[in-house]
ROLUM-469161 format. One record per atom (N, C-alpha, C, O): x, y, z; residue in three letters. Coordinates in pm, whole numbers, plus 50000, padded with zeros to 5 digits. Example, Ala and Ser with C-alpha at 12.3 -4.5 7.8 and 13.67 -1.06 7.14 Angstrom:
<kepas>
513194943150780Ala512304955050780Ala513204967050780Ala514244966850846Ala512854977550708Ser513674989450714Ser512905000350787Ser513415011450804Ser
</kepas>
This chain:
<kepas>
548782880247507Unk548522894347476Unk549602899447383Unk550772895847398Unk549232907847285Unk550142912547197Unk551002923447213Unk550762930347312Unk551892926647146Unk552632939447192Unk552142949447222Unk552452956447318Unk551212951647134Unk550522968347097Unk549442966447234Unk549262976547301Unk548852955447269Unk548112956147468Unk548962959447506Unk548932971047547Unk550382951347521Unk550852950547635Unk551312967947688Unk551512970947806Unk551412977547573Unk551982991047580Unk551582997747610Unk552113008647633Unk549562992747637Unk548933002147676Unk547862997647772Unk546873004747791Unk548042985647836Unk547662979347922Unk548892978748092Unk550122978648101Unk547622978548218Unk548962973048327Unk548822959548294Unk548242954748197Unk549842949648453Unk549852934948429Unk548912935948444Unk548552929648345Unk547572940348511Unk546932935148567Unk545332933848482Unk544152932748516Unk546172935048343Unk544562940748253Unk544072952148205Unk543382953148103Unk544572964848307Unk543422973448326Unk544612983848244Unk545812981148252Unk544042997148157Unk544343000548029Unk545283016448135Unk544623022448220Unk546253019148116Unk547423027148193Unk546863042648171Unk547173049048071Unk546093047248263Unk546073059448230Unk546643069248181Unk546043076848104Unk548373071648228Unk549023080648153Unk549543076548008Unk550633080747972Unk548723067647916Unk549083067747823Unk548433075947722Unk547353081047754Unk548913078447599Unk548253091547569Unk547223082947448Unk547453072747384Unk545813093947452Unk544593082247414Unk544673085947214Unk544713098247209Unk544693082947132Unk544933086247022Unk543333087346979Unk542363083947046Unk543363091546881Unk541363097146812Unk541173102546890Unk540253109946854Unk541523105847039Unk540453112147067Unk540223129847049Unk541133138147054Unk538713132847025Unk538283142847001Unk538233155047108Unk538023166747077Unk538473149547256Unk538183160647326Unk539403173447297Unk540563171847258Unk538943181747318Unk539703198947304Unk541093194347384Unk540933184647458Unk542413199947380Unk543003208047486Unk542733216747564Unk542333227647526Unk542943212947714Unk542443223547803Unk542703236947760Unk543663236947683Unk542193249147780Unk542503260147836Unk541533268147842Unk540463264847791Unk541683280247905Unk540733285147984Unk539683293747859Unk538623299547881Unk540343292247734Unk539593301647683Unk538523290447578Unk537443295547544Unk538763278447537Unk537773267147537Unk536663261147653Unk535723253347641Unk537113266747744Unk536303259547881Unk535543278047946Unk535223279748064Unk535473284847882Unk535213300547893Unk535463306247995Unk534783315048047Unk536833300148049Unk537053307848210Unk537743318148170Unk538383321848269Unk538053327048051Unk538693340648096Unk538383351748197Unk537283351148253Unk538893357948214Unk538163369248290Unk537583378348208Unk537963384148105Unk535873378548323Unk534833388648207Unk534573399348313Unk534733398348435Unk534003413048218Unk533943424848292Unk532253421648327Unk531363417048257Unk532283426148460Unk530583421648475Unk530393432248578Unk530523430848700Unk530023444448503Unk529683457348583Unk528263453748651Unk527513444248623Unk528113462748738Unk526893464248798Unk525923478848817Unk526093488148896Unk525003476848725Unk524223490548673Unk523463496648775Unk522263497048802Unk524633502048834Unk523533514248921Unk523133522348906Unk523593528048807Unk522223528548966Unk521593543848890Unk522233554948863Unk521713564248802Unk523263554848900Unk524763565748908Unk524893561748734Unk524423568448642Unk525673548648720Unk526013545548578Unk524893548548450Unk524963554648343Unk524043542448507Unk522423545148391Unk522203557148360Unk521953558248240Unk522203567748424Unk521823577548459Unk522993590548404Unk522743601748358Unk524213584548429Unk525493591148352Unk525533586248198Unk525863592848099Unk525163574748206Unk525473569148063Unk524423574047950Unk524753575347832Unk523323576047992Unk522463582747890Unk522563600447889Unk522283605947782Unk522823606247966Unk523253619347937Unk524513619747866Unk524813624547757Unk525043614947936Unk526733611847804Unk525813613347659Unk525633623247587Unk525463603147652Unk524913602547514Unk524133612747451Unk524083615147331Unk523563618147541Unk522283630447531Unk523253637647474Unk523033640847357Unk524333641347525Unk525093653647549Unk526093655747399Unk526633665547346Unk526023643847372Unk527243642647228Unk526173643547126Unk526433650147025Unk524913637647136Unk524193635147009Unk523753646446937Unk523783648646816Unk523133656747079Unk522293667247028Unk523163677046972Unk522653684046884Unk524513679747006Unk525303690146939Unk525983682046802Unk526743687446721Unk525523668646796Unk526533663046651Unk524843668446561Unk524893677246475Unk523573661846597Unk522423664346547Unk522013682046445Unk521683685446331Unk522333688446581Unk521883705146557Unk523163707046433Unk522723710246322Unk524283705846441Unk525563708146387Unk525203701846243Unk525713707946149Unk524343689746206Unk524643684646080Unk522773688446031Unk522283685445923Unk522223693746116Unk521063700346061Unk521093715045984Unk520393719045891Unk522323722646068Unk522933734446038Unk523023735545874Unk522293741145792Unk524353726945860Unk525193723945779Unk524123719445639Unk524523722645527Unk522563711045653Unk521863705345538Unk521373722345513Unk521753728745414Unk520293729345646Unk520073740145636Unk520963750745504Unk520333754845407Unk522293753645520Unk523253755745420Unk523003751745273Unk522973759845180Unk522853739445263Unk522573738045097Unk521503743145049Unk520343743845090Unk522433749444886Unk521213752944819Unk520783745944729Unk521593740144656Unk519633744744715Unk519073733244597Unk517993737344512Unk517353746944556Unk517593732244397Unk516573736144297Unk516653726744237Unk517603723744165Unk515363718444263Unk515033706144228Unk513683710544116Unk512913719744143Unk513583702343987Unk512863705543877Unk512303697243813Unk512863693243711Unk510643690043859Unk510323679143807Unk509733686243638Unk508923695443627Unk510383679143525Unk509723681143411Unk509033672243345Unk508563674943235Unk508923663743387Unk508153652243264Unk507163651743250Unk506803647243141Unk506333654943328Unk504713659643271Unk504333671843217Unk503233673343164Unk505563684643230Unk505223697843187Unk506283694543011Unk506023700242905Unk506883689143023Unk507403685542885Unk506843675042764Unk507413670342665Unk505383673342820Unk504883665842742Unk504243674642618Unk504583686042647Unk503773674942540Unk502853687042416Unk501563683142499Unk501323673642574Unk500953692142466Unk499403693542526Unk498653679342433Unk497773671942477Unk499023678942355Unk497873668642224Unk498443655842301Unk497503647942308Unk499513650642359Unk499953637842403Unk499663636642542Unk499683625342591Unk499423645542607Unk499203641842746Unk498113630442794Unk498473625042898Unk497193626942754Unk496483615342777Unk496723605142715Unk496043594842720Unk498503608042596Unk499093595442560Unk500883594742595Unk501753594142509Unk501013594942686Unk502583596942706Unk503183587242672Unk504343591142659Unk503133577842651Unk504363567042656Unk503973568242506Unk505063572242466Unk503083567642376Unk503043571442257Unk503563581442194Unk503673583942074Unk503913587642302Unk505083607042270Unk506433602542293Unk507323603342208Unk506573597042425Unk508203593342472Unk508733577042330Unk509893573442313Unk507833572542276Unk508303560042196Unk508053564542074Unk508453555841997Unk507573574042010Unk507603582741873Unk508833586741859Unk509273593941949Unk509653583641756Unk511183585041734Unk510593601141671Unk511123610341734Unk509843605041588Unk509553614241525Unk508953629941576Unk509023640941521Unk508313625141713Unk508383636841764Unk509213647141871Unk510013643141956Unk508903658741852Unk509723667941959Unk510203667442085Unk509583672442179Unk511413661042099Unk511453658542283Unk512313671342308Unk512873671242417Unk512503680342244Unk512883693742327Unk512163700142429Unk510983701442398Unk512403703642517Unk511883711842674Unk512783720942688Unk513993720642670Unk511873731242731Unk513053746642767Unk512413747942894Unk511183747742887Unk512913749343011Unk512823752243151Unk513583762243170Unk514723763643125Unk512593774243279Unk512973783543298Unk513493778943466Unk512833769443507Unk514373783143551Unk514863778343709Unk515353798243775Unk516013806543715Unk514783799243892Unk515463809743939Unk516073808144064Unk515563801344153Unk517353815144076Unk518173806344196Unk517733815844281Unk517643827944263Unk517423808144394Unk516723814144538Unk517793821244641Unk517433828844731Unk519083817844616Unk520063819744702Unk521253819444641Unk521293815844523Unk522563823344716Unk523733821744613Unk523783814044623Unk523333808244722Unk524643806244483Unk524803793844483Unk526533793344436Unk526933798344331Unk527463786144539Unk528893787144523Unk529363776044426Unk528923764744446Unk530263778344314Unk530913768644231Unk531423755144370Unk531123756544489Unk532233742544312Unk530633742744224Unk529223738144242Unk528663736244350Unk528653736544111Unk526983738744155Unk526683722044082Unk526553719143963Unk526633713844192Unk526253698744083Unk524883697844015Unk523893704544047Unk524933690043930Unk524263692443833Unk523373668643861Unk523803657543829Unk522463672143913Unk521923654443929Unk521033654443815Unk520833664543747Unk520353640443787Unk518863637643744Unk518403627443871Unk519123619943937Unk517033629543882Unk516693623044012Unk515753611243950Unk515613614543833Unk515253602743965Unk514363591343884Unk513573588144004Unk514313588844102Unk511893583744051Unk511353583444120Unk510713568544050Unk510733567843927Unk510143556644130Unk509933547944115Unk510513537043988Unk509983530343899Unk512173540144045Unk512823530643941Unk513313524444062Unk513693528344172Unk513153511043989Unk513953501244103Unk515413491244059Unk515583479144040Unk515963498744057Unk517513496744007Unk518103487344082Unk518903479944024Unk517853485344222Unk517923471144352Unk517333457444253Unk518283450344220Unk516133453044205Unk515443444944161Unk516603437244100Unk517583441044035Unk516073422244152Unk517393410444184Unk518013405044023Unk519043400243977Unk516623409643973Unk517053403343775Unk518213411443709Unk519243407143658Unk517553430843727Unk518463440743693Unk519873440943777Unk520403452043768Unk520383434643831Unk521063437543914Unk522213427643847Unk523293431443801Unk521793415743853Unk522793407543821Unk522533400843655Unk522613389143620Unk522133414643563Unk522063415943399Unk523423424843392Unk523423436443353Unk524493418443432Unk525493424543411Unk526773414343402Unk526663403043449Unk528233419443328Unk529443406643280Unk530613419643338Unk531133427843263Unk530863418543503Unk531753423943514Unk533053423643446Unk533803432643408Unk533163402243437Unk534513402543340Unk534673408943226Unk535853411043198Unk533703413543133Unk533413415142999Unk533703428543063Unk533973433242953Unk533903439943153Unk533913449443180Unk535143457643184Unk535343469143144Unk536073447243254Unk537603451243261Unk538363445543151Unk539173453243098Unk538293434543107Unk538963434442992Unk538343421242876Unk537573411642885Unk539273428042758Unk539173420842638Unk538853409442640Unk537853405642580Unk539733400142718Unk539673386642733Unk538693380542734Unk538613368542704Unk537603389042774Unk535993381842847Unk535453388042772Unk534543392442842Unk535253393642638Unk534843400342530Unk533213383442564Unk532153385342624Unk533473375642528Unk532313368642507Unk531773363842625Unk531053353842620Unk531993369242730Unk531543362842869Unk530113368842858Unk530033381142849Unk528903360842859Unk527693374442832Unk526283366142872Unk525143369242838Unk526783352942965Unk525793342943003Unk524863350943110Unk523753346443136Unk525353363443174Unk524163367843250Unk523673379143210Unk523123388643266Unk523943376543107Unk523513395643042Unk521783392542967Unk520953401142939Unk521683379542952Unk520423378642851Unk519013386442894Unk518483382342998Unk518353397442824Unk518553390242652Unk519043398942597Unk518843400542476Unk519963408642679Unk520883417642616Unk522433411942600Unk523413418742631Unk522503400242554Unk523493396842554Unk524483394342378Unk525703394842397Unk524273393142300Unk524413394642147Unk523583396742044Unk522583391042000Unk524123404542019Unk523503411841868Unk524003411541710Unk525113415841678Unk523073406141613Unk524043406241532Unk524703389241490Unk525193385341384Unk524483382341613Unk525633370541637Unk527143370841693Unk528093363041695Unk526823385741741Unk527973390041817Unk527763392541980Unk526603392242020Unk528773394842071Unk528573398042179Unk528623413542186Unk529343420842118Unk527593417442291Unk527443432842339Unk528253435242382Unk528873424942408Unk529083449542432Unk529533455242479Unk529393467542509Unk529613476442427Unk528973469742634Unk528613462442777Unk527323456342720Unk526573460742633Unk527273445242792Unk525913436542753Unk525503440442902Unk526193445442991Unk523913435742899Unk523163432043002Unk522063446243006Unk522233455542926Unk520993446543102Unk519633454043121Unk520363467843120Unk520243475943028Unk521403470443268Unk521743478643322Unk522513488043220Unk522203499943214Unk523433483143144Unk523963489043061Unk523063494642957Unk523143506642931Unk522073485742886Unk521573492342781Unk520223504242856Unk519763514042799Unk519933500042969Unk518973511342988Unk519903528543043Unk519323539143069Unk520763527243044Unk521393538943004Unk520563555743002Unk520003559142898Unk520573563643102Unk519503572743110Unk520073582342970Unk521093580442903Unk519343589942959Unk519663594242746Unk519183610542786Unk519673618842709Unk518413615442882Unk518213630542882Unk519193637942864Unk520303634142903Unk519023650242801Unk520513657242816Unk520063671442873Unk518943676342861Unk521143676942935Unk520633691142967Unk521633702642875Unk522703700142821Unk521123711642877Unk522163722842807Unk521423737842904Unk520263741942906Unk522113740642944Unk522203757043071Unk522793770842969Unk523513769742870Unk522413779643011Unk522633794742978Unk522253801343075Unk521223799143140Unk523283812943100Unk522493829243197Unk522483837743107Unk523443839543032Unk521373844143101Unk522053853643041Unk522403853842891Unk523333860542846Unk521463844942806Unk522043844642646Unk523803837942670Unk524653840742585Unk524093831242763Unk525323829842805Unk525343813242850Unk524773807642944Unk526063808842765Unk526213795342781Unk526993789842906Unk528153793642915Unk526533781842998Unk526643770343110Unk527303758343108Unk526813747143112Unk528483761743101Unk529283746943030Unk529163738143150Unk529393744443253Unk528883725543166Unk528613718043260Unk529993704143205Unk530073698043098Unk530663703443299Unk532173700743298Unk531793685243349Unk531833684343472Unk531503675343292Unk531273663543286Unk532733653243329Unk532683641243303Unk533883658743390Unk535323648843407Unk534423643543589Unk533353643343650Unk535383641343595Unk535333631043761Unk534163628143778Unk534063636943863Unk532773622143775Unk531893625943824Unk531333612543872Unk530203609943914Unk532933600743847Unk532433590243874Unk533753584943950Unk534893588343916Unk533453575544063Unk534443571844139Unk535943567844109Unk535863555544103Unk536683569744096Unk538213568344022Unk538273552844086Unk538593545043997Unk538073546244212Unk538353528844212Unk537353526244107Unk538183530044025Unk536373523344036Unk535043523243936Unk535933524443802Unk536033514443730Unk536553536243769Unk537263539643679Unk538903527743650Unk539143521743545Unk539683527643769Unk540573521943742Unk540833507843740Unk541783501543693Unk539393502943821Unk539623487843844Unk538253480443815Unk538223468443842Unk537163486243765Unk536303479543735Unk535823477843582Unk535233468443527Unk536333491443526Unk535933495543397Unk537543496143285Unk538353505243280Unk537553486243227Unk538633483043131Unk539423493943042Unk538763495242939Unk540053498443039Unk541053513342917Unk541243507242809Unk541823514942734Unk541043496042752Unk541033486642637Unk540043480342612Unk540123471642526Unk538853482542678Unk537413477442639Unk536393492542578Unk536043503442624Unk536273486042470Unk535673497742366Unk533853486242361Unk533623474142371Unk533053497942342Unk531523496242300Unk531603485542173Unk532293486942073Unk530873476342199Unk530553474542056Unk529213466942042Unk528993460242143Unk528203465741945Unk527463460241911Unk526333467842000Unk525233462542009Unk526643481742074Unk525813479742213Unk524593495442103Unk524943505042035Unk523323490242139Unk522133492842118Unk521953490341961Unk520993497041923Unk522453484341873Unk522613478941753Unk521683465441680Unk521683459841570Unk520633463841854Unk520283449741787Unk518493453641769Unk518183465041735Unk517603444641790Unk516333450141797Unk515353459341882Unk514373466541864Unk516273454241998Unk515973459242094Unk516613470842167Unk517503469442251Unk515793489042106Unk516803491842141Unk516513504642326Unk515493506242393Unk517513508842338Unk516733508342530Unk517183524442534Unk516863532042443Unk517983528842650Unk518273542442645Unk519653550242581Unk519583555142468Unk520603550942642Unk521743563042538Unk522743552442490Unk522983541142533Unk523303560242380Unk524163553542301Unk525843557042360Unk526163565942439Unk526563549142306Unk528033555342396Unk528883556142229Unk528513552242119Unk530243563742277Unk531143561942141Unk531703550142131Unk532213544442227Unk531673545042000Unk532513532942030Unk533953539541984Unk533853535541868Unk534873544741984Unk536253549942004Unk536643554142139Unk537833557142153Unk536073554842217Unk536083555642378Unk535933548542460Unk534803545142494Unk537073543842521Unk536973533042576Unk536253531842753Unk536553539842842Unk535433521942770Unk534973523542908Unk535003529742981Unk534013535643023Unk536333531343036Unk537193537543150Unk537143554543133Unk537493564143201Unk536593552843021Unk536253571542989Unk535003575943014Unk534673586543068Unk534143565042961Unk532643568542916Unk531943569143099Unk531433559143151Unk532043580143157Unk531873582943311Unk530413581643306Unk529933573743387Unk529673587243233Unk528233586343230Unk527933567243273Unk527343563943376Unk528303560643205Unk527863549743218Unk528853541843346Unk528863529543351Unk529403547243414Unk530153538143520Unk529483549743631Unk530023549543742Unk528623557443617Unk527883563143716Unk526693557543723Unk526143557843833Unk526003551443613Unk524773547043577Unk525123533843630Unk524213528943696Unk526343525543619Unk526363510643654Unk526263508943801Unk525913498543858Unk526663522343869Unk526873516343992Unk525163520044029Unk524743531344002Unk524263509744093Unk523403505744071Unk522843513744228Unk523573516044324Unk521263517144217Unk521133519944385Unk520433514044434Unk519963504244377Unk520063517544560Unk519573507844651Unk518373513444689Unk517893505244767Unk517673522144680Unk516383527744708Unk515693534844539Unk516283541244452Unk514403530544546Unk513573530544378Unk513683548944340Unk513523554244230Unk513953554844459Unk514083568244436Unk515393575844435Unk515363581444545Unk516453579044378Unk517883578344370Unk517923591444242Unk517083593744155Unk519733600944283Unk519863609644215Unk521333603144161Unk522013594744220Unk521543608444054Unk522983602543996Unk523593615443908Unk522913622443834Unk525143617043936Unk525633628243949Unk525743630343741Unk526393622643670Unk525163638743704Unk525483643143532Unk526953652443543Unk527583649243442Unk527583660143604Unk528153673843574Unk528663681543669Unk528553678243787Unk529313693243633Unk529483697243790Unk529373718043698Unk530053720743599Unk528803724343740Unk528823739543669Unk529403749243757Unk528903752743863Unk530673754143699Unk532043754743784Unk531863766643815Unk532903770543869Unk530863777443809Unk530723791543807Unk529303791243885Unk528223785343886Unk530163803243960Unk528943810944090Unk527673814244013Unk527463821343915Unk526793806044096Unk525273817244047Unk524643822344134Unk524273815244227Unk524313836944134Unk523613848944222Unk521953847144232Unk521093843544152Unk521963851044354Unk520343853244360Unk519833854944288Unk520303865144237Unk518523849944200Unk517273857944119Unk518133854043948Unk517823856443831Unk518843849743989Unk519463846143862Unk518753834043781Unk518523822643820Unk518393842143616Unk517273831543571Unk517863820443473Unk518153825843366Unk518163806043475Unk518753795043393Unk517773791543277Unk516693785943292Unk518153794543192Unk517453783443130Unk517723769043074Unk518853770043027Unk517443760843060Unk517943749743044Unk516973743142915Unk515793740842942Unk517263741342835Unk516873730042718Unk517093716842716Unk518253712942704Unk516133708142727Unk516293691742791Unk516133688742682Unk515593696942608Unk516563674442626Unk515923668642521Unk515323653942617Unk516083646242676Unk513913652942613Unk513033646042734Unk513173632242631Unk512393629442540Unk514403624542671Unk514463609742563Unk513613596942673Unk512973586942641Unk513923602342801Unk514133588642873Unk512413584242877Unk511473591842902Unk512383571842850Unk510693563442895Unk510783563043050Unk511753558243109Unk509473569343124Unk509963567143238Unk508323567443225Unk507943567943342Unk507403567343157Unk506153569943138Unk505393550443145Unk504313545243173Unk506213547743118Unk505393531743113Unk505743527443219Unk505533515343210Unk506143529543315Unk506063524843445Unk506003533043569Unk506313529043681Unk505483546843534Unk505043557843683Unk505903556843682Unk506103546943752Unk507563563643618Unk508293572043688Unk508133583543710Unk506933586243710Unk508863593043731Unk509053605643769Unk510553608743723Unk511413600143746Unk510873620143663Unk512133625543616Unk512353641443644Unk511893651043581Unk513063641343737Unk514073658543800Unk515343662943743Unk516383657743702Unk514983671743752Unk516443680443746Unk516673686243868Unk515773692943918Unk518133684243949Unk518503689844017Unk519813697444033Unk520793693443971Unk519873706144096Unk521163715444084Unk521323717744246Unk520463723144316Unk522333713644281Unk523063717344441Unk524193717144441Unk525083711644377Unk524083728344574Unk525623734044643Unk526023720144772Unk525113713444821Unk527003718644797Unk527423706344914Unk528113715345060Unk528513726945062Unk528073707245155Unk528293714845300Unk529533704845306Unk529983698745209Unk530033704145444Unk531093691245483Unk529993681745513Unk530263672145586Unk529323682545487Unk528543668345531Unk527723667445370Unk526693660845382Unk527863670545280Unk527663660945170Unk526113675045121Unk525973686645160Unk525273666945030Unk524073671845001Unk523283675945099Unk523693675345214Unk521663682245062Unk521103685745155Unk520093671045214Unk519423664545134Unk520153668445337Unk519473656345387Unk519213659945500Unk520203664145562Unk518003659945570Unk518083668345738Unk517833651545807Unk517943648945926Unk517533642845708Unk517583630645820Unk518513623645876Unk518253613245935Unk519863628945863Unk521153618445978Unk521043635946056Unk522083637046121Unk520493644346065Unk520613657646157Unk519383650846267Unk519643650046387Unk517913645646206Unk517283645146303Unk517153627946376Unk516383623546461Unk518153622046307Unk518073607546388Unk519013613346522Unk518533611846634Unk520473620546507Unk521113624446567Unk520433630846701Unk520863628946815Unk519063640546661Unk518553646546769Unk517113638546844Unk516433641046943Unk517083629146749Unk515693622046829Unk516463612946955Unk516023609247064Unk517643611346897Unk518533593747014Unk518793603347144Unk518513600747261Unk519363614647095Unk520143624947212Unk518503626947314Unk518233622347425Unk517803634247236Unk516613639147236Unk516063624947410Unk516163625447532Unk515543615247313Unk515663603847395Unk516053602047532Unk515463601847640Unk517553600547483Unk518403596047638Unk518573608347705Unk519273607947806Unk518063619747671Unk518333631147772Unk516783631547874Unk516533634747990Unk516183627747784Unk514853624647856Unk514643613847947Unk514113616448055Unk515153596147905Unk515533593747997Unk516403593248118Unk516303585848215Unk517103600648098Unk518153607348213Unk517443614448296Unk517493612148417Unk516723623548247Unk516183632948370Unk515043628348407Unk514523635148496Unk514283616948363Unk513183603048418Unk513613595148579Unk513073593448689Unk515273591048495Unk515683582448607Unk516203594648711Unk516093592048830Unk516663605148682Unk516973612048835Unk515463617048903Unk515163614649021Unk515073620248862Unk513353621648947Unk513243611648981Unk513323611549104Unk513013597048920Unk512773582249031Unk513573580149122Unk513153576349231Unk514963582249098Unk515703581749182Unk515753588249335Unk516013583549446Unk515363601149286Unk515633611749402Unk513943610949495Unk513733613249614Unk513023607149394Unk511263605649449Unk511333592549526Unk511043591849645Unk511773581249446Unk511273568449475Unk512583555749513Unk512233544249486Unk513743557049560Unk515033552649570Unk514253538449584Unk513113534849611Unk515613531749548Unk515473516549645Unk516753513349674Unk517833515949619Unk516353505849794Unk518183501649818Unk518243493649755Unk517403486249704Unk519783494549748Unk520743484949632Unk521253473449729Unk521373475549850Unk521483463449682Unk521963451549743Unk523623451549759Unk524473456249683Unk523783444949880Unk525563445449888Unk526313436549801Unk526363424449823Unk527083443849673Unk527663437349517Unk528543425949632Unk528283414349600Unk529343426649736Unk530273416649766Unk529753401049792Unk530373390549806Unk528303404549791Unk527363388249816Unk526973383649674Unk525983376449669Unk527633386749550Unk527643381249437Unk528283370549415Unk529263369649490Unk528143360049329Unk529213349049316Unk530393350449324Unk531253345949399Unk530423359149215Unk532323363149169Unk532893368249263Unk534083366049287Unk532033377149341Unk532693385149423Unk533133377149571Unk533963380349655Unk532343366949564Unk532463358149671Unk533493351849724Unk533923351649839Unk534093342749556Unk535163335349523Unk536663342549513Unk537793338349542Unk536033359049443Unk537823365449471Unk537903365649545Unk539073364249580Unk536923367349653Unk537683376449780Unk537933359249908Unk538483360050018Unk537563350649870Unk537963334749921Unk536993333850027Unk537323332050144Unk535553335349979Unk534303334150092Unk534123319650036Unk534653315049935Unk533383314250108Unk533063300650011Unk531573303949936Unk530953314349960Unk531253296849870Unk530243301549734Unk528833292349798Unk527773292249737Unk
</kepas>
């Protein structure tokens, strides 16, 4: 027998248990591989069930009523124009009006504010059956090409918005060049509505996604050409319109912030607004709004996180006062918890 048996063998042949076994795969003991920690293992009595859904009742319906309040509060004036901004002679040809470079896309909308409305007063466009989620549009975009220079030619997922010219786009890809192009212009009063276009896009977006040394270039220049144009002397990190437009949404019906109009408007107070109606939204059943809202602490007007809040409360307050009527009508006895396993073994019964 050779050395390397003899070290791990007795005389007698047979292989020494306390020697330690090498390869092998089994775990090190401990209790939290072998799942013996200690687990909480309540027992749901009708006391607990019965507390635990009024608890809940009890928090939901005052968070519910409180953020229904609060939507109640906003004021809003929402303004679909794209079928009233068509000319009467094009209406049984719209997408031949919206793709005519030559005709009139001016619109004058009259708006009367229903309520006061407190600075400031945001200023959205709302788009109805655009699907900005859709897996192609989504990833027609060169983040690197976004933040900086370096990736000036990075533009392999942008096609077929990707060079023009024999040059690379900037910003290349769908998302960028479809670019919404409407513009609004406001007055009260023979009195001009300056709509204050700074912040209106996330400052992380601004500082870390969108480059201060990446300037436009080549972008709507080629044959194909899609919605608004940007400056090319302005570099990314400025051009807010389009790092509001990039960040992409997640439902086909979505508002995206234009402006913010920093001055109070009074009841009965009449806006007018002059659109220039650029965007195609006609070849594929969109829909195009104007909206103008005031914000609460809870954001825009939305009554649906007010009534999910009051349907759950709503709910468990109902089943709460279910289970105390069964309870108090129809009891059953409960079994003695100390004849449980666990309970068996702490207390040193045998199992």
């Amino acid at each position: 027998m050779n050395s390397k048996g003899a070290s791990t063998s007795g005389g007698d042949g047979t292989r020494d248990s306390s020697a330690p076994r090498r390869n092998s795969k089994k775990p090190k003991y401990s209790k939290f591989t072998q799942q013996e920690l200690p687990a909480c293992k309540p027992i749901l009595t009708p006391a607990w069930i019965i507390t635990s859904f009024a608890l809940v009742g009890l928090v939901f319906v005052p968070i519910g009523l409180a953020s229904l309040s609060a939507s109640e509060q906003v004021v809003e004036i929402v303004d679909r124009y794209d079928i009233d901004c068509i000319p009467e002679q094009f209406q049984k040809n719209q997408l031949a009006y919206i793709q005519n470079s030559e005709t009139n896309k001016t619109c004058t909308r009259n708006l009367i504010v229903p309520k006061k409305m407190n600075s400031p007063v945001y200023v959205y466009y709302q788009l109805d059956n655009f699907y900005q989620n859709h897996r192609r549009y989504v990833k027609s975009r060169s983040d690197k090409q976004l933040r900086s220079t370096a990736y000036e030619q990075v533009t392999d997922s942008c096609k077929p918005e990707d060079k023009a010219n024999g040059s690379a786009i900037v910003p290349c890809g769908l998302i960028a060049w479809s670019l919404f192009n409407d513009t609004y212009k406001f007055s009260l009063d023979s009195k001009v509505l300056e709509v204050n276009k700074k912040n209106i896009a996330w400052k992380s977006d601004q500082d870390h996604k969108f480059g201060s040394d990446v300037y436009p270039k080549n972008f709507q220049s080629g044959e194909l050409i899609g919605g608004a144009k940007l400056n090319a002397s302005i570099p990314l990190s400025e051009q807010e319109d389009l790092i509001v437009w990039m960040r992409t949404a997640a439902l086909p019906t979505f508002r995206k912030l234009y402006g913010k109009i920093e001055v109070d408007l009074e009841l009965n107070d009449k806006i007018t607004v002059v659109i220039q109606n650029n965007y195609n939204t006609y070849g594929f059943g969109g829909k195009k709004k104007l909206v103008l809202s005031t914000t609460t602490w809870i954001g825009g007007k939305n009554d649906f996180l007010g009534v999910a809040y009051l349907t759950v409360g709503g709910m468990c307050l109902f089943l709460a006062i279910c289970f105390v009527l069964l309870y108090v009508f129809k009891p059953r006895t409960l079994g003695d918890p100390s004849y449980l396993s666990w309970n068996r073994n702490a207390a040193g019964h045998p199992s």
